[in-house]
C-alpha positions in Angstrom: 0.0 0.0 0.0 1.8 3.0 -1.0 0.7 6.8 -1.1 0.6 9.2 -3.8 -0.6 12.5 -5.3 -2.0 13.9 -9.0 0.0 16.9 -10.0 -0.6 19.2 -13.3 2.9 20.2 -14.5 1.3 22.2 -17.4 0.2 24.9 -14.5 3.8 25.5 -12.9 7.0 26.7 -14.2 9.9 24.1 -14.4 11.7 25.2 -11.6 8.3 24.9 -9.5 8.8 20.8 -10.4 12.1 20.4 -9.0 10.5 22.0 -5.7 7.0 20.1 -5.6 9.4 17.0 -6.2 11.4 17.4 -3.0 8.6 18.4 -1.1 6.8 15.2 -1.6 9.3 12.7 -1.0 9.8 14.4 2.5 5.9 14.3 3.0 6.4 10.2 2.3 4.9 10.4 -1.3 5.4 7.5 -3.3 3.7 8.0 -6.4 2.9 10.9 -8.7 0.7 10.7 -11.7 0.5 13.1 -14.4 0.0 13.9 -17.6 -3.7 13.2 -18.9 -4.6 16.6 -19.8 -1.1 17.6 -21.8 -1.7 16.8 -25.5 -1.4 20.5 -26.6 2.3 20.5 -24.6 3.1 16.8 -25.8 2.0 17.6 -29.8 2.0 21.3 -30.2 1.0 21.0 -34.1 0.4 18.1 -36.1 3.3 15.8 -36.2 5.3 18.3 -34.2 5.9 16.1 -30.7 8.0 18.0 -28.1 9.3 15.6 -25.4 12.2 17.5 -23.6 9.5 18.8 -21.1 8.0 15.3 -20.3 12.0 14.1 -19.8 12.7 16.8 -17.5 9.4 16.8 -15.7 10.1 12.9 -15.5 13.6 13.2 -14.4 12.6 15.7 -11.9 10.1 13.6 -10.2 12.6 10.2 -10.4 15.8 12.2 -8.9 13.3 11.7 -5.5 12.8 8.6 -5.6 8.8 8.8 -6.7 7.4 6.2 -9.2 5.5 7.7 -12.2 2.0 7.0 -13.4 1.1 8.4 -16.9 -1.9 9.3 -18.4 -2.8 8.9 -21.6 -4.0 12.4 -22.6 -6.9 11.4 -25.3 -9.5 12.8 -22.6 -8.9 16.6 -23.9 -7.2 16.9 -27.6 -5.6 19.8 -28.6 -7.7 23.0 -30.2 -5.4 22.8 -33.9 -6.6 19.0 -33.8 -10.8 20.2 -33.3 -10.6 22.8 -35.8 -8.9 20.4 -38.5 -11.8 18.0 -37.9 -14.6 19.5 -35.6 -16.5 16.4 -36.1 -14.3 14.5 -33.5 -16.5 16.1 -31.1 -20.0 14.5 -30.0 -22.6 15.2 -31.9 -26.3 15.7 -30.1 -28.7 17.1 -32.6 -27.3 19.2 -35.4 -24.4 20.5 -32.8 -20.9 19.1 -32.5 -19.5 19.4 -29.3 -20.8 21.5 -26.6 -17.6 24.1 -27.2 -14.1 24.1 -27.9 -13.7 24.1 -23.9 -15.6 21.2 -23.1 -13.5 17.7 -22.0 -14.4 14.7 -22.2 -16.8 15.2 -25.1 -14.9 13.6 -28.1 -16.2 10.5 -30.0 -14.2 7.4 -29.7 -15.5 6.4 -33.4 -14.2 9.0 -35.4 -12.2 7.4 -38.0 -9.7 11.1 -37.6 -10.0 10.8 -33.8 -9.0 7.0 -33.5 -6.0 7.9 -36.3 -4.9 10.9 -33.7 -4.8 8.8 -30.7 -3.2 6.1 -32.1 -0.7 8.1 -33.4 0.2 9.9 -30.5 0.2 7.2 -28.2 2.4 5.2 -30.1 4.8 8.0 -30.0 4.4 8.3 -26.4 5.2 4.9 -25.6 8.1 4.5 -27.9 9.3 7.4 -25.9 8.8 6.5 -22.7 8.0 2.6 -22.1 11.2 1.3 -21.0 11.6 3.7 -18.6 12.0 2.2 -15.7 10.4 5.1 -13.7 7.2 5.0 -15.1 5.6 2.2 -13.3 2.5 2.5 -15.3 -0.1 4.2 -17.3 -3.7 5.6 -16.8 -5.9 5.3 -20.2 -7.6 8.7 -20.6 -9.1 9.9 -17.9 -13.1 9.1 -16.4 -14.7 8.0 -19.3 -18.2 8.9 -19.6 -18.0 11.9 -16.6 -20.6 13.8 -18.4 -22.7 11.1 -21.4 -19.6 11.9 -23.8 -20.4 8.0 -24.8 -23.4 9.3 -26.4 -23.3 10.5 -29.9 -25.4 10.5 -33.2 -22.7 11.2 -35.8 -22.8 9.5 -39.5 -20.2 7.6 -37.9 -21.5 6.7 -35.1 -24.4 5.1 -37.0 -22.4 3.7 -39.4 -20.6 1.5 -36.5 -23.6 0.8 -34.8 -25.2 -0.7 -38.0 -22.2 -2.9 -38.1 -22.3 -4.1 -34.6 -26.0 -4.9 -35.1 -24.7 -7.2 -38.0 -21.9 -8.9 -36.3 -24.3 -9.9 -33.5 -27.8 -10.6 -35.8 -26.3 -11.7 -39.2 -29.0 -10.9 -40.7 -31.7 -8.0 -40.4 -34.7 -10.8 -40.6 -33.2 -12.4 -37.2 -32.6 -8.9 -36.1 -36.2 -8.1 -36.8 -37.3 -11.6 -34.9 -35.6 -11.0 -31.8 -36.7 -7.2 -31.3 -39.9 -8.0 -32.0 -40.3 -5.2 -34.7 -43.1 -6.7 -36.2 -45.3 -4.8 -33.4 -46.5 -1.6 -34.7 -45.3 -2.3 -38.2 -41.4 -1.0 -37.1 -39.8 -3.9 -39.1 -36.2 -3.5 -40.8 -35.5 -4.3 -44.7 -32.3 -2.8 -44.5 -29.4 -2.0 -41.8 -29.0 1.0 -43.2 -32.4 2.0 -41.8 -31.4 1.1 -38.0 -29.9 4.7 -36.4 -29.4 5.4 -33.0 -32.7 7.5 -31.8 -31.4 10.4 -30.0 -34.7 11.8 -28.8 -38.3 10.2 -28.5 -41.7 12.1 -27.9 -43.2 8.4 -27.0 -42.4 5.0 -27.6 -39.2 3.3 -28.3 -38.9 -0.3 -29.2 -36.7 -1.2 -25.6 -34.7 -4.3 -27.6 -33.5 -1.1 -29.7 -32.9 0.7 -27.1 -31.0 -1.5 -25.1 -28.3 -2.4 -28.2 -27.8 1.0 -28.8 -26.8 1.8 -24.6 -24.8 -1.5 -25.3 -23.3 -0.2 -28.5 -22.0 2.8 -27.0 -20.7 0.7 -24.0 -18.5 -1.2 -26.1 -17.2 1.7 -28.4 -15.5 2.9 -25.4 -14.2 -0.4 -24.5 -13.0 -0.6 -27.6 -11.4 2.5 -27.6 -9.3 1.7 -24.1 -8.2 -1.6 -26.2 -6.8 1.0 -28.9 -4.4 2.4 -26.5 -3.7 -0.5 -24.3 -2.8 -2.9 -27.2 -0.6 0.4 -28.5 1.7 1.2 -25.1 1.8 -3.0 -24.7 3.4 -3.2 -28.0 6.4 -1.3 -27.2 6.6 -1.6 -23.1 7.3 -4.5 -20.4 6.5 -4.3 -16.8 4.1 -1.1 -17.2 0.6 -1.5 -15.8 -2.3 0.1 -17.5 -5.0 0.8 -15.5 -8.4 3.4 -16.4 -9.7 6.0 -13.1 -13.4 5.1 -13.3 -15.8 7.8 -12.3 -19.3 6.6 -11.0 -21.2 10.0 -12.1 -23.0 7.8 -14.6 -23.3 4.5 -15.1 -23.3 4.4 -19.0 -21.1 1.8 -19.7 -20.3 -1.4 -18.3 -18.1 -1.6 -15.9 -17.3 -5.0 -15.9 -16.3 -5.1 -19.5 -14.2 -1.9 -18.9 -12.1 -3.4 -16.6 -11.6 -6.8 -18.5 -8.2 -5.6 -20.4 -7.0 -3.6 -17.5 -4.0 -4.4 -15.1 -6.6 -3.7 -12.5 -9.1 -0.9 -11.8 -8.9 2.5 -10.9 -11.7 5.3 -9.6 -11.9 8.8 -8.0 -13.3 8.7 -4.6 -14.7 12.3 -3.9 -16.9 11.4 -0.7 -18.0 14.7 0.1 -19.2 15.4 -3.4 -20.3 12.2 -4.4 -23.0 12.1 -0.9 -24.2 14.9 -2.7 -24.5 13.6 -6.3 -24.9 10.2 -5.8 -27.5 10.7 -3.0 -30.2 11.6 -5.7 -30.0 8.1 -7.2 -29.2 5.6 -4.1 -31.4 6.9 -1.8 -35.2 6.5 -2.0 -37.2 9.6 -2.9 -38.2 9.9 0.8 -35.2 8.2 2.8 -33.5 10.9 4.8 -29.4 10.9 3.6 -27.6 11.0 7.0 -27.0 14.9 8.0 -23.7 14.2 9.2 -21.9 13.5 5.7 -22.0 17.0 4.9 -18.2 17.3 5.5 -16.9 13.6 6.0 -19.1 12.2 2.9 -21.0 9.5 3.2 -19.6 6.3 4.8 -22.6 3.7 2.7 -22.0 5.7 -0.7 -17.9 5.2 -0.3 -17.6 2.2 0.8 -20.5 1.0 -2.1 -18.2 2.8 -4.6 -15.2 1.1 -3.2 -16.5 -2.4 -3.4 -18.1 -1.7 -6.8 -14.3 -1.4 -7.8 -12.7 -4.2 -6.4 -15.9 -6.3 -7.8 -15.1 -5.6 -11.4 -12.2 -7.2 -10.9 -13.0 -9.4 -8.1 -9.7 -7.6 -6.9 -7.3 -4.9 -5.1 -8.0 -1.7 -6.8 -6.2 1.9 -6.8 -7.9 4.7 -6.0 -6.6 7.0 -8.7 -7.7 10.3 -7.0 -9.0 10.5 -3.4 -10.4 14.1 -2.0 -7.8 15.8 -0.1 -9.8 19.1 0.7 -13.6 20.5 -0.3 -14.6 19.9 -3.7 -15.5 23.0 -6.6 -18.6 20.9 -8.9 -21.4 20.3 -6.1 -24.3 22.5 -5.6 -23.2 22.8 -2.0 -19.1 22.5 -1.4 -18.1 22.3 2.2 -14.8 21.5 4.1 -13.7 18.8 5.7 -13.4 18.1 8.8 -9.4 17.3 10.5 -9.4 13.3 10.3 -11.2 13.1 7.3 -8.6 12.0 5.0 -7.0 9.5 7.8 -10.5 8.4 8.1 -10.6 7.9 4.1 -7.4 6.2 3.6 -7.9 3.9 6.1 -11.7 2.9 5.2 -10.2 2.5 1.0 -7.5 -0.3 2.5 -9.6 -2.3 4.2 -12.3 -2.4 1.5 -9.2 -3.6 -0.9 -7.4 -0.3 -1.8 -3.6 -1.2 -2.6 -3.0 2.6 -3.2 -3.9 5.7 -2.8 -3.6 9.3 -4.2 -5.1 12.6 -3.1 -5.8 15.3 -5.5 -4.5 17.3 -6.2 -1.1 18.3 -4.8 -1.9 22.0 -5.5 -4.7 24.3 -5.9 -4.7 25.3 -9.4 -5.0 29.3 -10.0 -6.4 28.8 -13.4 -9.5 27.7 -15.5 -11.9 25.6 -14.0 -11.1 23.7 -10.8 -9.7 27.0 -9.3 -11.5 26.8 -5.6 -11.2 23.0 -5.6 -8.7 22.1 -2.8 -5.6 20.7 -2.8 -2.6 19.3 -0.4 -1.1 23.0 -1.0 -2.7 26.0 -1.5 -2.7 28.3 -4.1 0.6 29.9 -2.7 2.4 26.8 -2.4 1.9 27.0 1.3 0.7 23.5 3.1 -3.0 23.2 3.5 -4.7 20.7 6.5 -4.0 18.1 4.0 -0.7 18.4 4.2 -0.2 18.0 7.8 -2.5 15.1 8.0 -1.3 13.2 5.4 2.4 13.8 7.4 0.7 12.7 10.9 -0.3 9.5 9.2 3.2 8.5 7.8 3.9 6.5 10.9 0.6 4.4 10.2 1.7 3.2 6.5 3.4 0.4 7.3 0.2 -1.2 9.4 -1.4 -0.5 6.5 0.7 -2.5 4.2 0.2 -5.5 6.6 -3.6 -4.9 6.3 -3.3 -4.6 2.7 -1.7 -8.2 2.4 -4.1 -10.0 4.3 -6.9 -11.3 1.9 -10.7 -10.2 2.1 -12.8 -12.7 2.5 -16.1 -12.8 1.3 -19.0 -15.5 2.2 -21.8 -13.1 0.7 -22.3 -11.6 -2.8 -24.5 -9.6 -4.7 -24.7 -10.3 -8.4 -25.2 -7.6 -10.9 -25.2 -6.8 -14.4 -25.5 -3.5 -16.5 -28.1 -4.8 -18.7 -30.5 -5.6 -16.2 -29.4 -2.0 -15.1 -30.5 0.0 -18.3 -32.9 -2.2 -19.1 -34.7 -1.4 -16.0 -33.9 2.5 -16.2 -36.0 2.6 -19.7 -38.9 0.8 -18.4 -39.5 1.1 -15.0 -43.1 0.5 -14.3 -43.2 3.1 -11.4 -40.6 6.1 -12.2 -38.9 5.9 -8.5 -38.3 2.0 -8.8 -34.5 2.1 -9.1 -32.5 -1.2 -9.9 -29.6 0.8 -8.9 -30.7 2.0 -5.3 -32.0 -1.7 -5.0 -28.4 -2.6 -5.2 -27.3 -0.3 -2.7 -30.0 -0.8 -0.3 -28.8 -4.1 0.0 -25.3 -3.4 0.5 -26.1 -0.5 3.1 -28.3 -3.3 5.1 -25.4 -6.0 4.9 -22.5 -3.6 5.6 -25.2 -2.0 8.9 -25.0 -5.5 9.9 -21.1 -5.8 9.9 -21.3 -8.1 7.1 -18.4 -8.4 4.2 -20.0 -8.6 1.2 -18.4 -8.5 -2.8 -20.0 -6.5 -5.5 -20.0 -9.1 -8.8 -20.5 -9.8 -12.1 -22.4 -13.1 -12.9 -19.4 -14.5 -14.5 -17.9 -14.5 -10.7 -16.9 -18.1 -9.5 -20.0 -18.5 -7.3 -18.2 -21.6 -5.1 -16.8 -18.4 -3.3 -19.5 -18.1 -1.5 -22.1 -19.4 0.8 -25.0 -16.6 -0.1 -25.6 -15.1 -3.6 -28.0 -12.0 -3.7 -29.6 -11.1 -7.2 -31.7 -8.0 -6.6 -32.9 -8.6 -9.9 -32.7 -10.8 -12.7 -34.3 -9.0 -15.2 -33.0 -10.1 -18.3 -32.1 -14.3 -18.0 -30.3 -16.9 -20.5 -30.1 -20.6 -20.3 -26.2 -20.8 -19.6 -26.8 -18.4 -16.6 -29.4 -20.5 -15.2 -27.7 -23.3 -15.4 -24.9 -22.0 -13.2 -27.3 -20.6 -10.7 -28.7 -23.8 -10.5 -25.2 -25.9 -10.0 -24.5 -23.6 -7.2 -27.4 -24.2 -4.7 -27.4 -27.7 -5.4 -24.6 -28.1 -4.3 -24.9 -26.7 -1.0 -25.6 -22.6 -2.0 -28.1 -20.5 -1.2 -29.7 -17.5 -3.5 -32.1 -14.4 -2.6 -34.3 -13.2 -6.1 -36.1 -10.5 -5.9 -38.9 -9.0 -7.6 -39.1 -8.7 -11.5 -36.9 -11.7 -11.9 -37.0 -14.1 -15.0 -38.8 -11.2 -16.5 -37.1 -10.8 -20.0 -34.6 -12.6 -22.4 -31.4 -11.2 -23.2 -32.9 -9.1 -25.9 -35.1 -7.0 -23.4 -38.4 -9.4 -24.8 -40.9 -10.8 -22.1 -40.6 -14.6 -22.3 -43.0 -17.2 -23.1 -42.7 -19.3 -20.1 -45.2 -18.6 -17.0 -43.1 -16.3 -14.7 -40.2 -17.0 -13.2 -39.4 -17.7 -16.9 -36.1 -20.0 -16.9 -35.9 -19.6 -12.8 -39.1 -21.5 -12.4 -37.4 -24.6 -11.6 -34.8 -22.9 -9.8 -37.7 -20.6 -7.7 -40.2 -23.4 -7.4 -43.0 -21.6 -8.0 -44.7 -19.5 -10.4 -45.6 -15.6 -10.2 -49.5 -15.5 -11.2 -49.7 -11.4 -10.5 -47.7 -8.3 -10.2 -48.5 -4.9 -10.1 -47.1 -1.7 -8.6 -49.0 0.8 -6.0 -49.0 4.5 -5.2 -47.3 5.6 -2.1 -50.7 5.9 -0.2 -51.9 2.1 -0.8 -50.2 -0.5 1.3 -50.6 -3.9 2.0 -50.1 -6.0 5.7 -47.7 -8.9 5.3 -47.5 -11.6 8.1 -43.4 -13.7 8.1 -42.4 -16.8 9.6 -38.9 -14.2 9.8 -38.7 -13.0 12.8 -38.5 -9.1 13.2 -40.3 -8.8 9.4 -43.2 -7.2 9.2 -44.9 -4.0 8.3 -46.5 -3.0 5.3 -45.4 -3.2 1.4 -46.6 -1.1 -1.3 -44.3 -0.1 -4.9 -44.3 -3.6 -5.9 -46.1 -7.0 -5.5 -46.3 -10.3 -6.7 -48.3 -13.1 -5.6 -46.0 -15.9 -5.7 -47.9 -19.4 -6.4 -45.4 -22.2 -5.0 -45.3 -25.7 -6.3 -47.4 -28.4 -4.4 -44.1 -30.8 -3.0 -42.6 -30.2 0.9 -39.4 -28.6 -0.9 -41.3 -25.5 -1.1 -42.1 -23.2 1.9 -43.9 -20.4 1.8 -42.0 -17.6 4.4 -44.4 -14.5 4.1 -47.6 -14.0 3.1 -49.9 -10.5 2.2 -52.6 -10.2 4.8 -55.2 -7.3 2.4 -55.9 -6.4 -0.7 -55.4 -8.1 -4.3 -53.4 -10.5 -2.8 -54.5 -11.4 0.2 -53.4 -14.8 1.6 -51.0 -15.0 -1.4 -47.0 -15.8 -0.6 -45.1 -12.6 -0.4 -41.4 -15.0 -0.3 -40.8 -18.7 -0.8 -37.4 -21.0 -0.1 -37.4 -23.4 -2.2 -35.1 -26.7 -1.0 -33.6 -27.5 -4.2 -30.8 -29.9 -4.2 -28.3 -29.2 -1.1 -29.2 -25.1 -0.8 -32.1 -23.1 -1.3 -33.6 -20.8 -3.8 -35.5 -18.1 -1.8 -37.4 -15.9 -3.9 -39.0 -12.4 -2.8 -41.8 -11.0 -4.3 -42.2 -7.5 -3.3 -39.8 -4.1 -3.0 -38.7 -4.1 0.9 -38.2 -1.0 3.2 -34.9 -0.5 5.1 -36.0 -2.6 8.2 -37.8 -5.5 5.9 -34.9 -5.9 4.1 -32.5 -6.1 7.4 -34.9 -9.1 8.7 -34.6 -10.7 5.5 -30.8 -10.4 5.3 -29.9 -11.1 9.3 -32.4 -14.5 8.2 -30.3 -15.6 5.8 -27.1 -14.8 6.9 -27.4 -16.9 10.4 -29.8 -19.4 8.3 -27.6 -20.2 5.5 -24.5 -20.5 7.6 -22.5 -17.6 6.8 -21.5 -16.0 9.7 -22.4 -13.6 12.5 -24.4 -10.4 12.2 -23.6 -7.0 14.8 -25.9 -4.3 15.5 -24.0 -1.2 14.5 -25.5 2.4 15.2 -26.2 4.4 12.0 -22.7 6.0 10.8 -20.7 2.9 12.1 -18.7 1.0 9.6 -16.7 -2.7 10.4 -14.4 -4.0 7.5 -12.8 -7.3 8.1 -9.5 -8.4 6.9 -8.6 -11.9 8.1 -9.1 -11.9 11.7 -8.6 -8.0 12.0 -11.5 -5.6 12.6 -11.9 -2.4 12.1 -14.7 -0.5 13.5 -15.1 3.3 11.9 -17.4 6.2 13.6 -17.7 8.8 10.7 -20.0 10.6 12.7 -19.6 13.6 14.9 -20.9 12.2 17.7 -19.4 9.3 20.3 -20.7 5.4 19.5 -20.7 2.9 21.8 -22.0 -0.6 20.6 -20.6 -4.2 21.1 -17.6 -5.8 19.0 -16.6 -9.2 19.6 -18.3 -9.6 22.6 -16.8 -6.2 24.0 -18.4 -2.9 25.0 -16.8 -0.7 22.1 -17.0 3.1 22.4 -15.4 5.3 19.1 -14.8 8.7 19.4 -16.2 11.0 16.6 -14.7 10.2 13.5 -11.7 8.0 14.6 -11.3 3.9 14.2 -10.1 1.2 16.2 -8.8 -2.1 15.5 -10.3 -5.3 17.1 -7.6 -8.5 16.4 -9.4 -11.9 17.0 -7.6 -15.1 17.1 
């Protein structure tokens, strides 16, 4: 585990570098990452690449000792290189590109753009990928911070018309499996199939979900452009992409499949804010005391979504040092915070991590964002805390070599994801804060839990959780099945076995392909205003209350493998099963049929965490966090206020916004 810092050369003089250099190896800096918005300094005009700035920048840097990370700088291209070809920008409506300002809002399918890049990253690693120095490289930089995957160029359709061939053959199987027959919208030709940038009603959802997969894999493609390019001409260089989670327009899994490992940018105080909007239900209160320490459930969500696409250690690329400059609200934060941070990002699998930025920058945009110096060059309250922690680094090393161990999962996928988003059935039924609900239920109860793909090696685990299966193929089922019969367990929840892969209701009663799985079949479903709700009566202790959003009536199978665990006491479904565990093999197959509440799901989960054999549960106050790392514990409080709650059989009391370690044998 090793510390480090982002740092924006193009902003200081040269003799600044030599300065900032010195000054972090003395504050116990390790590694310094730059570079991924400097391909006006690095190709001034055309052709025309200037390297004796990058050499002495690097040789500045390496004189103390500090390990380089460099970014591709394809994010931002230069202006000579937009006015040649302003059609390298995205194109929304008759408009290319927002303005010549504007990052991050290039199209990765421009034939011009894709020559550019490769160009100039070949260059760059010819240059500079036997340097020994450089330890590695970040591709671009947040892909997708602001829709930039989104365009409706000629090219753009051009590419997508293709990709629709190379995954239909043929426009008549195309035309079967979208079901394009309804409404008279089927195809004759590919060349009539074009992304549809904006609807005043109905869009066929099969369409719509190829295209959001389309532009998905353009980017993908694109980070394969430059990885192939700098592993052609390096050795021993990682390459590794900072993810940003300010949309979630492209799959994340996929992304990280020809990476080293994964990257993100952990901005807790900003992100509570942003991110709030989405994970939180429309009338769930977001804790008041992340204001200026973030909030603990969104970061450590974020942090686990990273090492999940993986299933592995991940870097966080740029961690907040000081209050952020892009929220509607920007506050300060409070002295501990980034201890606090660091310390919660290593034991959720962080091998290292680097604040941003190392200075505040004086110009452009970003100028009241803070960094680890201030504008002066004077050390801010980052500074110093980062120095206080020094002597804590190497017990964090130790933690970071100790595996994480995992008995619980919950399984996702980002076509269930925007497949849900574009037909939701009620507008405030979010697969996405059905996820996290989940995780902030597990993680109140002390549990570890992963974040994974389907194509996860479920033996693992004890406990799989699928908020969702929306969208279900055979192969999947099949290895759903494997796993509980030989000895796993599964939670499903509502809407699952709803669709095929191409976003098409299926033919078989619902379940659909979980039927057998399930053990029963789903004879009604319907959501419900906020103001109807519906009694449910559990054989779970401590679940009960009301449910409205969603129900199904789930109608089990007549056999003893099938037990019915709640039932709805009123209205259209009264005396109909609310959940069922189905014994199927060696596990079980439990299947819920209705949206829970905070405190329904936290029965549910507690059940099936002491039923199904996969550990203990604790009863943390709101704002406490325990992350396990082999037999170490350790118990956060990133509240303001003192906690006292029990750990291991011990009366535990935190003070406000510290952590403590708890070492079992």
């Amino acid at each position: 585990m090793r510390l480090g810092v982002c740092y924006y050369p193009e902003q200081w003089p040269e003799d600044r570098w030599i300065v900032d250099a010195k000054l972090m190896h003395d504050l116990g800096i390790k590694i310094v990452r730059f570079g991924e918005y400097s391909w006006s300094k690095l190709e001034p005009q055309k052709g025309n690449f200037q390297w004796t700035w990058l050499e002495k920048l690097i040789q500045a840097f390496s004189s103390e000792g500090l390990d380089i990370v460099l970014g591709t700088p394809t994010a931002k291209p230069p202006i000579w290189l937009i006015n040649e070809n302003p059609n390298i920008l995205v194109k929304s409506g008759n408009t290319y590109g927002k303005d010549l300002k504007s990052k991050l809002n290039i199209c990765v399918n421009n034939p011009f753009y894709i020559e550019s890049t490769f160009n100039l990253i070949s260059e760059l690693s010819k240059k500079f990928g036997g340097n020994p120095k450089i330890i590695g490289w970040q591709i671009d930089n947040k892909f997708h911070i602001d829709k930039s995957s989104r365009c409706f160029c000629e090219y753009c359709s051009k590419k997508f018309q293709q990709w629709l061939k190379d995954k239909y053959i043929s426009v008549d199987q195309l035309n079967k499996d979208w079901g394009t027959f309804y409404w008279g919208e089927s195809f004759s030709d590919w060349d009539q199939i074009n992304p549809i940038e904006h609807s005043n009603g109905y869009v066929n959802p099969s369409y719509q979900l190829d295209f959001r997969r389309f532009c998905s894999d353009s980017i993908i493609k694109f980070q394969k452009l430059q990885i192939d390019t700098i592993r052609a001409y390096t050795t021993n260089q990682f390459a590794t992409h900072n993810f940003s989670f300010t949309n979630f327009e492209i799959d994340f899994y996929r992304l990280g499949v020809d990476l080293d490992f994964v990257s993100w940018n952990s901005y807790p105080t900003g992100q509570a804010e942003t991110l709030s909007k989405f994970l939180y239900g429309p009338k769930e209160q977001v804790p008041e005391f992340v204001y200026d320490l973030g909030d603990p459930y969104i970061t450590g969500f974020l942090h686990n979504c990273a090492r999940g696409f993986k299933n592995s250690h991940f870097w966080v690329m740029e961690q907040q040092c000081g209050h952020v400059d892009w929220g509607d609200i920007n506050p300060g934060i409070r002295i501990g915070a980034i201890r606090l941070w660091t310390w919660h990002a290593v034991t959720c699998g962080a091998e290292a991590i680097l604040f941003s930025r190392w200075r505040s920058s004086r110009f452009s945009s970003d100028q009241l964002e803070a960094g680890i110096l201030r504008h002066d060059g004077t050390p801010a309250n980052g500074f110093h805390e980062i120095a206080n922690m020094l002597p804590e680094v190497p017990v964090l090393v130790q933690i970071d070599e100790i595996p994480l161990i995992t008995k619980v999962a919950i399984l996702t996928k980002y076509d269930d994801l925007w497949a849900l988003s574009e037909e939701t059935h009620r507008k405030d039924l979010s697969y996405l804060r059905l996820v996290f609900r989940y995780y902030r239920v597990l993680t109140s109860l002390g549990v570890s839990v992963d974040i994974s793909p389907y194509e996860t090696n479920f033996s693992d685990y004890r406990l799989l959780i699928v908020p969702i299966l929306y969208l279900s193929d055979a192969a999947l089922v099949r290895k759903l099945e494997a796993f509980v019969a030989q000895g796993g367990s599964v939670l499903f929840g509502p809407h699952s076995g709803f669709k095929n892969e191409s976003n098409v209701v299926v033919e078989e009663p619902l379940p659909g392909l979980l039927l057998n799985l399930v053990g029963g079949k789903i004879s009604n479903w319907q959501t419900l205003p906020d103001f109807v709700r519906f009694s449910i009566r559990s054989e779970i202790s401590e679940l009960s209350g009301d449910v409205s959003a969603w129900i199904e009536a789930i109608l089990p199978e007549e056999n003893e493998a099938v037990s019915i665990l709640a039932r709805y006491l009123g209205g259209p479904l009264s005396g109909r099963a609310a959940m069922t565990v189905h014994s199927f093999g060696a596990g079980n197959a439990y299947y819920l049929g209705f949206y829970p509440n905070l405190e329904q799901l936290k029965a549910i989960v507690k059940y099936l965490i002491q039923h199904e054999g996969c550990g203990s549960v604790l009863d943390l106050p709101d704002g406490v966090i325990v992350n396990q790392r082999g037999n170490n514990r350790v118990a956060f409080n990133f509240t303001r206020n003192e906690k006292t709650f029990v750990l291991d059989d011990e009366l535990v009391t935190l003070p406000p916004r510290d952590f403590r370690f708890n070492i079992r044998d």
